[in-house]
N, C-alpha and C positions, 0 to 999 in steps of 0.2 A: 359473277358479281351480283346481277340479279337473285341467286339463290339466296347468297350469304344476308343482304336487306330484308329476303322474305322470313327468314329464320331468326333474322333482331326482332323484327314486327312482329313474331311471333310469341315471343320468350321476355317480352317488355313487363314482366310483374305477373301477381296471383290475380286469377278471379275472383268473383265476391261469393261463390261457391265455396274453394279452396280455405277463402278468410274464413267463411262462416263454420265451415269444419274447424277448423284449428282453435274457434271463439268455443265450440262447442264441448272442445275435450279440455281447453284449458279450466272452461268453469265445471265440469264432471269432475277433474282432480282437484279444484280447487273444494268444491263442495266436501268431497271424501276427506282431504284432509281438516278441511274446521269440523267435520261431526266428528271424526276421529282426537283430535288437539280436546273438543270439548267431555268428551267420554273420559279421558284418560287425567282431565281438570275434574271431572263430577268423583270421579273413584279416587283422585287425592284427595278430598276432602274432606271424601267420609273416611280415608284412612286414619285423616288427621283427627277429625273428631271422633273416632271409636279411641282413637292413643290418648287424647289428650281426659275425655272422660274415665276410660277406665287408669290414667295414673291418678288422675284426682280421687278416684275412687280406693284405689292403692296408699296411697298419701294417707286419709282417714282409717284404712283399718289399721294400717303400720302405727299411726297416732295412738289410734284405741288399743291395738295388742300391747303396744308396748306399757304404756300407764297399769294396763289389767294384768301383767305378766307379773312385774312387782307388787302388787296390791296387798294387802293386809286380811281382809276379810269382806267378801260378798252382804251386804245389808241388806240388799232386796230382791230374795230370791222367789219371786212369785211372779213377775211381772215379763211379759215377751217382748217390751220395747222399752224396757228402760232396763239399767243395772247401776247398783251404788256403792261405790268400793271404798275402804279406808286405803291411804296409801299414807306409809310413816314417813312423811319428812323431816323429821328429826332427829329421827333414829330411835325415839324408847322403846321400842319393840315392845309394847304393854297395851293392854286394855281397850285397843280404841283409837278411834281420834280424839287428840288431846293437843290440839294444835291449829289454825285457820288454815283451809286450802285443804284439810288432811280428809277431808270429807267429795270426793268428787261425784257426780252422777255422768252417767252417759244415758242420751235417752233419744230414742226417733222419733222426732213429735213429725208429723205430715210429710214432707218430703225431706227433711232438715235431720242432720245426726248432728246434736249440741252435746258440748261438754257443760256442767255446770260446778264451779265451785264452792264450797261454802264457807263461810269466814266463821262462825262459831259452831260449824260439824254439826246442824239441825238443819237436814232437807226441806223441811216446815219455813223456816227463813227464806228472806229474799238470798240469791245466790249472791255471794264476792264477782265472782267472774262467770261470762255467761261466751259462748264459743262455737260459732256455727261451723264445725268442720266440712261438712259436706248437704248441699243443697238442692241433690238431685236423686235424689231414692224415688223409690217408687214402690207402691204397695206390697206386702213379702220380706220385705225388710225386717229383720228378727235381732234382739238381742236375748238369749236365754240363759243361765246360767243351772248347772245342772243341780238335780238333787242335793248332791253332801256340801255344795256351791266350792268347788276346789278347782271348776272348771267355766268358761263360759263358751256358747255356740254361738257365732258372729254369720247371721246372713245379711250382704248388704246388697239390694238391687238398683242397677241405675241404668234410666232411658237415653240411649246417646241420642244425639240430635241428627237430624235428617230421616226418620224413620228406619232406621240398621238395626232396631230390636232392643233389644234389654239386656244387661250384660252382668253379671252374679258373680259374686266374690264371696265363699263361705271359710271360714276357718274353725279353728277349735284351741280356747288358748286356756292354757295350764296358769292356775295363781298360786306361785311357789309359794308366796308366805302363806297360805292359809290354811 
């Protein structure tokens, strides 16, 4: 009987040893997992903002190829950030613009890709409509339109956010009517 009492007294709870182990590994894993939870929070985010930048970036040339695919005739073919296309919305397939809105420019003024339109087809005019498609370029950013101007070369660059680099979209698009 005497043993069995010396072995309760014995086995009555942990030491403050024991606890202090047990405090110490619980906050060791606890630690590994918050830098782990936050690592895997920092690289969603810059997943998000590389996707969400470069489809805004996508959005704008789809915008711009497409208006420049039907286009009618390149007007200014000298210029590396800007191009100015007749597009027929009326259909006379003749001469020109002969119509408001049938005058468009696309042009990258500083970090901004704007469409402008013109209501009596003179670039010289204030624009009809003015249209900030994309407002994150970055220097490199080219619109060129080639020699016999039947073609144009589209480079567009944009700085995603978080420092992840700069991200280039270049295409090459054919203007059927011209």
């Amino acid at each position: 009987m005497r043993r069995l009492i010396f072995r309760l007294r014995r086995d009555e709870g942990i030491t403050l040893v024991e606890m202090m182990v047990a405090a110490f590994i619980a906050t060791v894993t606890l630690a590994v997992l918050v830098s782990w939870l936050t690592v895997i929070d920092r690289a969603d985010r810059a997943q998000e903002s590389d996707f969400e930048t470069l489809n805004d970036l996508r959005f704008a040339k789809a915008e711009m190829v497409k208006e420049l695919r039907f286009a009618g005739d390149v007007m200014s073919p000298t210029e590396t950030d800007k191009v100015t296309v007749w597009v027929d919305l009326d259909g006379s397939r003749g001469g020109g613009p002969d119509g408001p809105g049938e005058l468009v420019t696309w042009e990258i003024t500083g970090a901004q890709l704007v469409r402008y339109e013109y209501t009596n087809n003179d670039v010289d005019d204030l624009p009809l409509n003015l249209k900030v498609v994309f407002d994150q370029l970055e220097a490199g950013s080219t619109l060129i339109p080639d020699a016999d101007q039947t073609s144009v070369s589209i480079t567009l660059i944009a700085d995603v956010p978080g420092d992840q680099g700069l991200r280039t979209i270049k295409t090459q698009v054919s203007i059927r009517n011209a």
